[in-house]
N, C-alpha and C positions, 0 to 999 in steps of 0.2 A: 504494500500500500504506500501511495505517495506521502514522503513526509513523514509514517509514521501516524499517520490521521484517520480516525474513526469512520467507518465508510457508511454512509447511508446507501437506501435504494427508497426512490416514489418515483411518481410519474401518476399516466392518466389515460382512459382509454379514449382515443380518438372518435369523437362522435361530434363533434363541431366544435364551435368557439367557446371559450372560455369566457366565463362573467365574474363580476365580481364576488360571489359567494365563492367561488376558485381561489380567487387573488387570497380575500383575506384567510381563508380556511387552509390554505396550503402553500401557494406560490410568492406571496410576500416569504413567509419563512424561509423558504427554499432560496433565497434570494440573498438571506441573511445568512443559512447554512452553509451554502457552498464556501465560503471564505475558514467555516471552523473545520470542517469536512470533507470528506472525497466524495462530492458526491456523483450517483449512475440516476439519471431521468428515464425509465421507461414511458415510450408510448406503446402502450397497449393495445395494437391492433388485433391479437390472437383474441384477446376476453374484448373486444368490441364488439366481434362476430358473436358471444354467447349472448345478447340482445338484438342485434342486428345482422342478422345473418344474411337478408336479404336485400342489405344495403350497401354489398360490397363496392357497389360501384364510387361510391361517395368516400373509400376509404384515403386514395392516393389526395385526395383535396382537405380531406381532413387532419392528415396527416400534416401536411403542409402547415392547414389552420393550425395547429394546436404548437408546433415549432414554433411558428414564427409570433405568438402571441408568449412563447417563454422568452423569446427574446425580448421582446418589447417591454416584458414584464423587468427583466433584468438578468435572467440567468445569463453568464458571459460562458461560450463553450470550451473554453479555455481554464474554467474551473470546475464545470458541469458538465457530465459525458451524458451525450439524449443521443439515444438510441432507437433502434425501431425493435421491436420484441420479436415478429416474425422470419426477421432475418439470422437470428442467435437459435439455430437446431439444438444447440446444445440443450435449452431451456426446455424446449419441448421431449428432449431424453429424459431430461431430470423428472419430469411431470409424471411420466409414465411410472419410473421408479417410484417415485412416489406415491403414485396411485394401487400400485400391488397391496400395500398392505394400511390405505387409509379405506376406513368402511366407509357405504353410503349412508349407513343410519350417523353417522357423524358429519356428514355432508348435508343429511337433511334436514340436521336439527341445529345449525348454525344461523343464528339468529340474521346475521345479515343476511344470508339465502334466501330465508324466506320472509325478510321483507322486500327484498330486492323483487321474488318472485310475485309479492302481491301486488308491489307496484305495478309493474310490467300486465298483470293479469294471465300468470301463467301458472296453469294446472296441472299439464303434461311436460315434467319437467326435463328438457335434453342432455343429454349424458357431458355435453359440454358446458352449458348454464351449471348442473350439481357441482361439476368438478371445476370449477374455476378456482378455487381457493386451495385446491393443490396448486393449480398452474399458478398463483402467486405466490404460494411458499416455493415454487422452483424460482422464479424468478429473486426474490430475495436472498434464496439461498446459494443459489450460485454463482453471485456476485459477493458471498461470505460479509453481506449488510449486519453490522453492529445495530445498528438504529433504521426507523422505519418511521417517516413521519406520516401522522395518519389520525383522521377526525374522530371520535370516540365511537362511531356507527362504526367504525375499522376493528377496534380491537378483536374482535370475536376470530376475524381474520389472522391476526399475529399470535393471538392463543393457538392459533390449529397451527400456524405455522412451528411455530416453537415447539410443539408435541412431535408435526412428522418429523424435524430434524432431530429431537432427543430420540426418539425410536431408529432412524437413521444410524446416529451415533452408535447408538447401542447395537443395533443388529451386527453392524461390521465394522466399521471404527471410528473414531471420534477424528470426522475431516471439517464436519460442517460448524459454522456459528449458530446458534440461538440466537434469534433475531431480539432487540426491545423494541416497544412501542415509544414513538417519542408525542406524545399529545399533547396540541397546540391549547393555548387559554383561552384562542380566540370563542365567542359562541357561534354558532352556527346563522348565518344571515337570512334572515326568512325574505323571502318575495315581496313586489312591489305590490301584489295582492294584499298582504298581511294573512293570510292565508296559509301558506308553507311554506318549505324551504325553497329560496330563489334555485331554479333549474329550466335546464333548456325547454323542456316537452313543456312546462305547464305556459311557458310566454309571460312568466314575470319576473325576468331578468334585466341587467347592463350588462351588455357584455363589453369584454375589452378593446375590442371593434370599434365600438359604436361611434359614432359623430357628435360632436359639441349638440346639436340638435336635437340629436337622439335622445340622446341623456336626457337634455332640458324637455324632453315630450314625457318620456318616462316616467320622469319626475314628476312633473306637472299631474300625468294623470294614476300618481299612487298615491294610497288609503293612506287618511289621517280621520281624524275625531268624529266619527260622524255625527255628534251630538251638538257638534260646535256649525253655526249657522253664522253667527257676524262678528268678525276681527273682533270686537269689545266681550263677544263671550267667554266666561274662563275654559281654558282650554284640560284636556286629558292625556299629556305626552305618552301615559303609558300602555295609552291602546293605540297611540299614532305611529305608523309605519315609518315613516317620515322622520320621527326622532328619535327612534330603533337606528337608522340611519345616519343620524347626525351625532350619535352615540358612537357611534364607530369613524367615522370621516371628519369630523368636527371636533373634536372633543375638548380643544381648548372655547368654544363656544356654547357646549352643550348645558353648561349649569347656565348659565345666563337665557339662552335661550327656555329653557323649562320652564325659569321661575317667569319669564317672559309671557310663555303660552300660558301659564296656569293664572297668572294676573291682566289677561285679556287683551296685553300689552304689544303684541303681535300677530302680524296674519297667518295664515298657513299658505297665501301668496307668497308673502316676505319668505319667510321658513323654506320653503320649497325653493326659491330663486337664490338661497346661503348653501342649499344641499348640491345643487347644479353647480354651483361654482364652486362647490370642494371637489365635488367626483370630475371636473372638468381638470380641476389643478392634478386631482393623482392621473387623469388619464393621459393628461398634455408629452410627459416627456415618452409616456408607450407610445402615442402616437406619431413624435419624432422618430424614435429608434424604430418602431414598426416600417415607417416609409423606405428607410434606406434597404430592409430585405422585400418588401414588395416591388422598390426599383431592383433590385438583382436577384432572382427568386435560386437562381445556381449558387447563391453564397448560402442560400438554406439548404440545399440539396448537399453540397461541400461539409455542412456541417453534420449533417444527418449521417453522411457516409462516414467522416472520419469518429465519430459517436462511437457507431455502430463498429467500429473496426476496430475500438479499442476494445470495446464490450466483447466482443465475438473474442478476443487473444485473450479476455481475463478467464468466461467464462469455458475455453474449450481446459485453461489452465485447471479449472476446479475440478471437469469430467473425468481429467486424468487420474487426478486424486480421487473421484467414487468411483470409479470404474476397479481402481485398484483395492479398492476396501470392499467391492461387490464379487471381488475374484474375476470379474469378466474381459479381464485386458489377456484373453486369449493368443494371442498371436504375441505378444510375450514372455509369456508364460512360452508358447513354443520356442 
């Protein structure tokens, strides 16, 4: 390991742009990590296909989408290895190994499974949907990841991870790490709805895309008080969406603002035109650094490849090491 440094492994599955419930719930940190850490960015296009299977077509553009919005974010690739997960065979060996002696009734009773499954609205569950959380304990694990950043709906995931590699260990010998969960303080950013959590499918998102415009429409048309009719009414910040928001983006303004709305002393006009002008400020320098790889999309591509090719020499390094603890490096053995 470079340095001597603690190696994380995250990343994301490739299904479109990234919003801000991303930034703060994971890609801020990641931003902040690479400089303590080594860190591996998987994009996970393998477990994209276990929801989208029939969306292969949109994988190569999404793929693109989801790079180029870490860059904008900040990841410099220079400190951050992003890779593409379908490319690294190795991971898909590992999975399999993996999978011999993890059961399904452990698969099926993983709490993120089956919400993941109810969201989606899936009954008849695919051998590759159940098994996806072997396929990220391979991926974690063969990058011998110390740390895993990951939003508290993840742990159930890093618990099973850390079980197949201690059984791993044990069956033939101790090559692998135990992963830890490293979970952010951030909360979870619920939607412009005030309804759930901000996500692509429900349409009540920012995404890091968006135009000065976008935002300020957005904005404009997400939940606040409903009970509050005229600027002079005292206000309720803690059913308002809006100050859920300026609680996390503003927050050298947010006591002022509070005692502001709850003494009538402010609109939900004003308020909303303070929220557009913070999310405009974090979004301003992404949208700098975003323009220069939309004018050269070969320097995303450049960076994708050498990711991937550094990951591919870590990971074939690890299979060497369980191939030899599985007895199945045959043709040395001859």
């Amino acid at each position: 390991m470079t340095d001597n440094k603690k190696r994380i492994l995250t990343g994301d599955r490739p299904t479109g742009s990234l919003h801000l419930g991303h930034y703060v719930g994971s890609l801020a940190n990641r931003v902040k990590l690479q400089e303590q850490y080594e860190s591996y960015i998987i994009i996970a296009d393998v477990q994209a296909l276990t929801t989208h299977w029939e969306k292969d077509e949109n994988l190569a553009r999404d793929i693109f989408q989801i790079t180029t919005d870490y860059l904008a974010a900040g990841l410099n690739p220079e400190l951050s290895t992003i890779f593409v997960q379908s490319m690294i065979p190795e991971i898909h060996e590992l999975t399999m190994y993996f999978s011999m002696y993890t059961s399904v009734n452990v698969l099926r009773h993983n709490p993120t499974v089956k919400s993941e499954a109810a969201q989606h609205g899936f009954t008849d569950l695919t051998y590759g949907f159940l098994g996806y959380p072997v396929s990220q304990a391979a991926d974690i694990s063969i990058f011998k990841a110390d740390l895993v950043p990951v939003g508290e709906d993840q742990i159930p995931h890093i618990e099973l991870a850390r079980k197949i590699v201690r059984r791993f260990n044990d069956l033939y010998k101790p090559v692998l790490i135990e992963p830890k969960e490293l979970v952010g303080d951030v909360p979870r950013l619920i939607g412009l709805d005030g309804k759930a959590k901000m996500s692509k499918s429900l349409n009540n998102a920012i995404f890091l895309v968006d135009t000065p415009e976008e935002v300020k429409q957005k904005v404009w048309n997400s939940v606040t008080d409903p009970s509050r009719i005229r600027k002079t009414d005292p206000g309720h910040p803690d059913v308002c969406t809006v100050y859920e928001y300026h609680k996390v983006f503003n927050k050298d303004e947010v006591a002022e603002l509070e005692d502001s709305c709850r003494k009538g002393e402010i609109g939900c006009v004003n308020c909303k035109k303070k929220l557009t002008n913070k999310i405009n400020e974090l979004l301003d320098p992404m949208r700098e650094r975003r323009q220069k790889y939309i004018n050269n999309p070969s320097l995303v591509k450049d960076i994708l490849m050498a990711g991937t090719e550094k990951a591919h020499s870590v990971a074939k390094e690890t299979m060497v090491e369980v191939r030899d603890a599985m007895k199945i490096n045959y043709f040395d053995v001859l």
